[in-house]
C-alpha positions in Angstrom: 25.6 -10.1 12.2 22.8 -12.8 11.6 24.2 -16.2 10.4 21.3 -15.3 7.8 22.6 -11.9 6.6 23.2 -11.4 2.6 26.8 -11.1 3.6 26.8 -14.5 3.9 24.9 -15.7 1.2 25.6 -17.1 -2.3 23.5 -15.0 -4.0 25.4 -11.7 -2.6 27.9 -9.9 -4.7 30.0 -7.1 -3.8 32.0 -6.8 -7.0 30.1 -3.8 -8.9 29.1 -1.8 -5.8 31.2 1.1 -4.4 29.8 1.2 -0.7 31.7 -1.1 1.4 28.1 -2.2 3.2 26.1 -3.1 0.0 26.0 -5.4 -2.6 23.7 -6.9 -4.9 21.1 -9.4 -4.5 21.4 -12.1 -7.2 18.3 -14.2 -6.5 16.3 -13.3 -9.0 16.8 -12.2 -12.4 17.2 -8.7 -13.0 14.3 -5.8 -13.3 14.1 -3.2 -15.5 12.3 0.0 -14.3 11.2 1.4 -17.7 10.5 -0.7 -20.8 13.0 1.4 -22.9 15.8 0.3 -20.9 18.2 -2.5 -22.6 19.5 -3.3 -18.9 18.4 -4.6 -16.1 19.5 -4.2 -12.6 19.5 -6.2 -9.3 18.1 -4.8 -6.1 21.1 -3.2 -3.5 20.7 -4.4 -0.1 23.3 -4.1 2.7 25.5 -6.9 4.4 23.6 -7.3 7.5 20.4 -7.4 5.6 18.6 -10.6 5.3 15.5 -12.4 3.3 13.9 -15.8 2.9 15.8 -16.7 0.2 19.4 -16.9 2.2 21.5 -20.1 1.2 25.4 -20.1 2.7 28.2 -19.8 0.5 30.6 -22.7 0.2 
């Protein structure tokens, strides 16, 4: 794994996804897809993926 996977980053969080390889990307707010929807979501990526944004977790 990359020491700049979203495993390893603050901004990752497992918490509220099922698959044991994903998690959700909490650098930016969330989107919504339609404008009738009252909640947003955050964009799925895997552990070993990785971005621009990546900042270690304490």
């Amino acid at each position: 794994m990359s020491a700049t996977a979203c495993k390893s980053c603050s901004f990752f969080e497992t918490k509220v996804v099922a698959a044991a390889d994903a998690g959700l990307c909490r650098f930016n707010p969330p989107s919504f897809l339609t404008e009738d929807e009252k909640r947003g979501i955050w964009p799925v990526v895997k552990t070993d993926d990785w971005c621009g944004h990546h900042s270690k977790t304490n």
